[in-house]
C-alpha positions in Angstrom: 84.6 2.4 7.7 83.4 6.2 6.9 80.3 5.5 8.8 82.2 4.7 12.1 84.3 7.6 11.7 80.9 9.8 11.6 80.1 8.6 14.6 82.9 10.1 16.5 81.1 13.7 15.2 77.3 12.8 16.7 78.9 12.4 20.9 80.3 15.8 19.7 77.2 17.4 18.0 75.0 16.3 20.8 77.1 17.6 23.9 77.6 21.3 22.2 73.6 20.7 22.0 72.8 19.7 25.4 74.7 22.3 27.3 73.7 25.3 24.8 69.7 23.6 26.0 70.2 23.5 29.7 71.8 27.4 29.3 68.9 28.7 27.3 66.7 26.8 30.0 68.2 28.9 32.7 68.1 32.0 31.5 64.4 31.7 30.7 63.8 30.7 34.3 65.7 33.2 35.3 63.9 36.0 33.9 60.8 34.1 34.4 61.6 34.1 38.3 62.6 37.9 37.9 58.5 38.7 36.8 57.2 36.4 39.7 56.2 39.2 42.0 54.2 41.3 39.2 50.4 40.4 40.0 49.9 41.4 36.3 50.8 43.6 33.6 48.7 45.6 30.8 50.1 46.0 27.3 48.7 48.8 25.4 48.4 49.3 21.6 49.1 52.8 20.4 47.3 51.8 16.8 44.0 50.9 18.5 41.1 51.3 16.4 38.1 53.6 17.5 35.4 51.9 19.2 33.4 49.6 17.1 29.1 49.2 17.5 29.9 45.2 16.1 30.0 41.9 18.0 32.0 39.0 17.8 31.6 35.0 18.5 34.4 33.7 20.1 35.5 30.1 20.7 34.8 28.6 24.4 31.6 29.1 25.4 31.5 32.8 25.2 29.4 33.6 22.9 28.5 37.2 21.2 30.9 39.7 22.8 31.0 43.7 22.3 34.2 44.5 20.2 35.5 46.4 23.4 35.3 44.1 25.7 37.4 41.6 23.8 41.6 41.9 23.2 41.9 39.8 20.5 44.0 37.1 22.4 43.6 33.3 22.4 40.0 32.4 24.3 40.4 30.6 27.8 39.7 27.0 26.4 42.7 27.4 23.1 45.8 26.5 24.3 49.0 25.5 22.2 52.0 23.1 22.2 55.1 23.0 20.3 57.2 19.8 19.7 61.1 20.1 17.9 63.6 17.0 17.1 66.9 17.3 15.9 67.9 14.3 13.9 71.9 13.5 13.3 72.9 9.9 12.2 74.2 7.7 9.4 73.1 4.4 7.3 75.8 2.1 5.9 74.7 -1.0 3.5 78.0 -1.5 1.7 76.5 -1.8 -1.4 78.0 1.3 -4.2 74.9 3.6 -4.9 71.9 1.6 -3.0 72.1 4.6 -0.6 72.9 7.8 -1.5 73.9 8.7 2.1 75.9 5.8 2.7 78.5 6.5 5.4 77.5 10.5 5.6 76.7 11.8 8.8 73.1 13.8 8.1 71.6 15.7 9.4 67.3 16.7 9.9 64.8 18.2 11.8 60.8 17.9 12.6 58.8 20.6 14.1 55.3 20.4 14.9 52.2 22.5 16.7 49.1 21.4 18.1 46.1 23.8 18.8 43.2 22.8 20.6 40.2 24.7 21.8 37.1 23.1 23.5 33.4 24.6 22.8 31.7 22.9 26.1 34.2 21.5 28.2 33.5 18.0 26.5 34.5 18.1 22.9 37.9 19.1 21.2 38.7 20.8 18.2 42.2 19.9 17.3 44.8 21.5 14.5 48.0 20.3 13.8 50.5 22.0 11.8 53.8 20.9 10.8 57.9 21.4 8.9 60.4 19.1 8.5 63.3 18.7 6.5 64.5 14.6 7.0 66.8 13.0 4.4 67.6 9.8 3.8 70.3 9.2 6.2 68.0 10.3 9.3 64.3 8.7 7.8 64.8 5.6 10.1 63.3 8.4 12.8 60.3 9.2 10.8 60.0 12.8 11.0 58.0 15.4 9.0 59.4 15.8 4.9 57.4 18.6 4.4 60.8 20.7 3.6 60.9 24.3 5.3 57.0 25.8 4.7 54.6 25.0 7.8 51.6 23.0 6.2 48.3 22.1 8.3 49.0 18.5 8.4 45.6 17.2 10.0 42.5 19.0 11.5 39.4 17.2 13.5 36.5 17.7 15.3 35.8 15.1 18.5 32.6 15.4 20.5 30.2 13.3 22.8 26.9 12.0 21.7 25.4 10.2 24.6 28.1 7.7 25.7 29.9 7.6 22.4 32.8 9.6 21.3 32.5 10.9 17.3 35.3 12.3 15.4 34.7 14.0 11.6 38.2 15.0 10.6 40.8 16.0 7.2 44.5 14.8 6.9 43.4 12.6 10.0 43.7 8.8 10.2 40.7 6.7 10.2 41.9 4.8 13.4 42.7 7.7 15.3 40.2 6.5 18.3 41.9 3.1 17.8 43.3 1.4 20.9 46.4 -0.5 20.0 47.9 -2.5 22.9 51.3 -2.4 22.8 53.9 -1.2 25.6 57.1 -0.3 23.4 57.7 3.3 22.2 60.5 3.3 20.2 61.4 5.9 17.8 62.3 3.7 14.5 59.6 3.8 11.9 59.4 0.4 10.9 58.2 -1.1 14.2 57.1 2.1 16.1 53.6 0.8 15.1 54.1 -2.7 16.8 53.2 -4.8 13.5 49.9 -3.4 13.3 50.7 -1.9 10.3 47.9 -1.8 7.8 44.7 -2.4 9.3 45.4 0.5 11.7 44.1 2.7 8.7 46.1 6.0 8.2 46.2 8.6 5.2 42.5 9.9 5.2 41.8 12.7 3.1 38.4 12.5 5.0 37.8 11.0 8.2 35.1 9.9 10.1 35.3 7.8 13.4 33.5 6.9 16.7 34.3 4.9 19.6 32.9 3.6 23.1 34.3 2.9 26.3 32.6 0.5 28.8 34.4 1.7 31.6 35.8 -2.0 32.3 38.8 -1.2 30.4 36.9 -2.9 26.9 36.6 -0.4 24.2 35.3 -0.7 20.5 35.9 1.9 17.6 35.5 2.1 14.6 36.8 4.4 11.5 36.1 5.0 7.5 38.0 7.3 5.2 38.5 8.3 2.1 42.1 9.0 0.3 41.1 12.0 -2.2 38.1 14.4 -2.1 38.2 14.9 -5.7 35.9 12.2 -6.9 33.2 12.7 -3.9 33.9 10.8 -0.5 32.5 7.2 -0.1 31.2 6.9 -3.2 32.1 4.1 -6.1 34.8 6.4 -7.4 37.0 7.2 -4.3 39.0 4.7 -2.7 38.1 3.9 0.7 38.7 2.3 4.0 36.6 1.0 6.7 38.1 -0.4 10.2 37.0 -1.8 13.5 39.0 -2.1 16.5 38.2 -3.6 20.0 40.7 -3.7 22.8 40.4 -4.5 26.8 43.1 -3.1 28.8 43.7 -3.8 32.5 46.6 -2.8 35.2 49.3 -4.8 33.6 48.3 -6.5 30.3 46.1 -5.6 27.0 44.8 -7.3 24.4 43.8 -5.9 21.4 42.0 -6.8 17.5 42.3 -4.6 14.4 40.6 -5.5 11.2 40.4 -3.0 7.8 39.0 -3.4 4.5 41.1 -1.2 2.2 39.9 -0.6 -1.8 43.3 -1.2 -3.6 44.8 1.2 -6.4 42.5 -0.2 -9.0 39.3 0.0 -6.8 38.3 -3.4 -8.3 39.5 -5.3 -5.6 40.2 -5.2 -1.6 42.8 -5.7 0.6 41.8 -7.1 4.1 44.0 -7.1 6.8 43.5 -8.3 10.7 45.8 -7.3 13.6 46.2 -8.6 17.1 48.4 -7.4 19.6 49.2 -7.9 23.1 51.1 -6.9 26.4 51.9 -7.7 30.0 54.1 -5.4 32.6 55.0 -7.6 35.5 54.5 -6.4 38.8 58.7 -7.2 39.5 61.3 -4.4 39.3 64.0 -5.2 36.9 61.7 -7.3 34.4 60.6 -5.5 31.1 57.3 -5.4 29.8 56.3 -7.5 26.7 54.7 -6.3 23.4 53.7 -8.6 20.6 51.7 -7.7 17.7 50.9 -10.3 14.1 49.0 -9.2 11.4 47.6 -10.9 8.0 46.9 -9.6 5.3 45.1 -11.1 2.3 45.6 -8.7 -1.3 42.9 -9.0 -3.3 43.5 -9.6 -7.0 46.8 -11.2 -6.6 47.9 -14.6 -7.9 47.7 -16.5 -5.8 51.2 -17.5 -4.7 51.5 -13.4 -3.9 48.2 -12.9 -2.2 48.9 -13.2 1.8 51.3 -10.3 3.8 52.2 -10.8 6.9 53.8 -8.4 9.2 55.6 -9.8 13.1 56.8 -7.1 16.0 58.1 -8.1 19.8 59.6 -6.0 22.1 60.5 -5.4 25.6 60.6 -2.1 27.3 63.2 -1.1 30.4 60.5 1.8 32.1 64.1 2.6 35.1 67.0 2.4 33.4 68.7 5.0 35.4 67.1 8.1 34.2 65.7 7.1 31.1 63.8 4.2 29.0 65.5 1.3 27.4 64.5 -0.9 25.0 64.8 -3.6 22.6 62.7 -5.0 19.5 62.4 -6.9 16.1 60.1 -7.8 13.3 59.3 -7.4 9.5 56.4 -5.8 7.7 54.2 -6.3 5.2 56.2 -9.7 3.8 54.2 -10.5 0.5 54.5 -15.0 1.2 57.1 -16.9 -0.7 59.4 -14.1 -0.2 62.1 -14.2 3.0 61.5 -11.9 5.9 63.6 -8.5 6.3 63.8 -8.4 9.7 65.0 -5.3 11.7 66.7 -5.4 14.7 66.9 -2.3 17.3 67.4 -0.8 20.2 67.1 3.0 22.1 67.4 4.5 24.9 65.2 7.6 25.8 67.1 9.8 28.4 65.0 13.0 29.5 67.8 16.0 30.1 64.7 17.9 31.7 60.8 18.5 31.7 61.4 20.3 28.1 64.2 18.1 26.2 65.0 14.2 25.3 67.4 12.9 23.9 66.7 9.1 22.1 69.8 7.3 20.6 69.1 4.6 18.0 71.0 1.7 17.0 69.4 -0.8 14.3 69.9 -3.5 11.5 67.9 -4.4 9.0 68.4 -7.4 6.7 67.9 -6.7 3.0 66.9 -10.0 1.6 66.6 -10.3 -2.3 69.0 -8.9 -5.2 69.1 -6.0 -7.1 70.8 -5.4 -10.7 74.0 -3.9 -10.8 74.2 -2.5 -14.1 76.1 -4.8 -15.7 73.6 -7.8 -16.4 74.4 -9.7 -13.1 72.6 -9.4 -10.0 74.2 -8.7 -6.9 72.8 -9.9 -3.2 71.7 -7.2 -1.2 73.9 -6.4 2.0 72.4 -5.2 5.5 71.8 -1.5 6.2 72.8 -0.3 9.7 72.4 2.6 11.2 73.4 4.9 14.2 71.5 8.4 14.9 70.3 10.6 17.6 66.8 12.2 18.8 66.7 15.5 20.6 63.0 16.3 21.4 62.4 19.4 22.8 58.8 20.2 24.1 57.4 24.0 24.8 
């Protein structure tokens, strides 16, 4: 098959990448090493403007500042990161034209930044910006499709108010303080979210959230949002979103509850939906922890025979598998009843090549149950997709 022969190009791809990373890693340590002696070094600006009688407020604490005393620079509290995945891989369903990158090795990429700056030492405000250019044959890894243009993908606000934590945020999911227990981090997008799939809220035009920690290890949170501004937030014209979320978490298990009420597409009826997930990390070497997670959903307005979803995840995590993380998993989401699961089957291995770069093969199957027309009048059964691709994560 083409999609076999493909794969002989991604061991290729990935060891031209590797060794052209660990190069670029020495030379910049190199030259870092070479400034390591200088206590500190002044940069000058030959267009500097002439002294200026006006003040400025600046982020952190500092409050009003003289022009002159300030170099324009980040403040002490903003700091920034910088995450990059590669994505090369390919998808075979052996069905003519149900996947336009059937057996074609694809290629994408993901890049996001994060800036945060703190005010008092307590709160966080938090920007993230992000590009991506992911097709079809590398979506599996869910990165960014916002094509080659950065776009501020999420901003919010997080501060204290007594013992509580409050969030006010745009672009930022409503369960963002959510505690989901679950042990398994695989990259795949179908089960990266451990079956709690819709009553961890996510898509808020406008956010608000809060959430309260016992110290004990229980927490409860809650969130609301909005999905569009235009028609006023909260309000009988915008659809909305409430959710509650408690979780206790100790040493080597967790337990946690998820529950959303979610206005559908008409606004005259609501989708509910409640999650519970769970996980336990022996205390042996060798053993993997255990994730599960179930959720049920009830659709409001639906006859009645299509009125129930139901979504299933388990999986077990290797933390030592030589150098890296191994693991295995499988479930379905969001199966509307009287209609057979699609279950997807994976498994990944996350090796770290250094403190900056991963690199996360993926292996998975997913069953296509169901039929689909063919163009002729007939209706043919659906065949299984698989699919093979490769994450390189680089962090800066």
């Amino acid at each position: 098959m083409k999609l076999f022969k493909s794969l002989l190009v991604a061991p290729a791809t990935l060891g031209l990448l590797a060794p052209m990373s660990v190069n670029a890693t020495e030379v910049n340590l190199n030259e870092i090493a070479n400034y390591s002696d200088v206590e500190s070094i002044e940069l000058t600006n030959s267009f500097e403007a002439e002294d200026s009688n006006k003040e400025s407020l600046l982020a952190g604490g500092e409050g009003l500042v003289d022009d002159n005393s300030y170099d324009g620079g980040f403040s002490e509290t903003t700091t920034a990161s910088f995450g990059l995945d590669f994505y090369v891989g390919a998808l075979d369903d052996e069905v003519e034209g149900e996947l336009t990158a059937d057996d074609a090795l694809s290629f994408g990429y993901s890049l996001g930044i994060g800036l945060n700056t703190s005010f008092t030492g307590e709160d966080s405000l938090d920007i993230t910006i992000d590009a991506g250019n992911v097709t079809e044959g590398v979506a599996e890894l869910d990165g960014n499709t916002t094509g080659d243009t950065l776009i501020v993908d999420g901003i919010s606000y997080t501060f204290p108010l007594g013992d509580a934590t409050f969030m006010i945020a745009d672009s930022t999911d409503g369960s963002a303080l959510f505690t989901t227990a679950c042990a398994y981090g695989g990259p795949s997008a179908m089960l990266d979210d451990c079956g709690n799939v819709n009553a961890g809220i996510t898509g808020g035009e406008a956010t608000l959230g809060a959430s309260y920690d016992f110290g004990n290890g229980f927490t409860v949170a809650s969130g609301v949002q909005t999905s569009s501004t235009a028609s006023g937030m909260f309000t009988d014209e915008s659809k909305d979103a409430y959710a509650l979320n408690a979780a206790y978490i100790a040493d080597s298990y967790g337990v946690s509850i998820t529950y959303s009420n979610v206005e559908n597409a008409g606004k005259t009826n609501e989708d509910t939906y409640t999650a519970v997930n769970a996980y336990y990390t022996p205390d042996i070497e060798n053993l993997p922890s255990i994730s599960v997670g179930f959720e049920n959903g009830e659709i409001g307005g639906a006859v009645a025979a299509e009125d129930e979803s139901t979504s299933f995840f388990v999986g077990l995590t290797w933390d030592e598998v030589g150098p890296g993380t191994a693991g295995i998993a499988l479930g379905h989401s969001s199966t509307i009843e009287n209609v057979d699961e699609s279950y997807q089957y994976e498994a990944y291995y996350s090796y770290p090549v250094n403190d900056g770069m991963t690199i996360t093969p993926l292996i998975f199957m997913k069953e296509n149950n169901g039929y689909h027309g063919n163009g002729l009048g007939t209706t043919n059964s659906l065949d299984d997709t698989t699919g093979v691709m490769v994450k390189t994560s680089f962090s800066f």
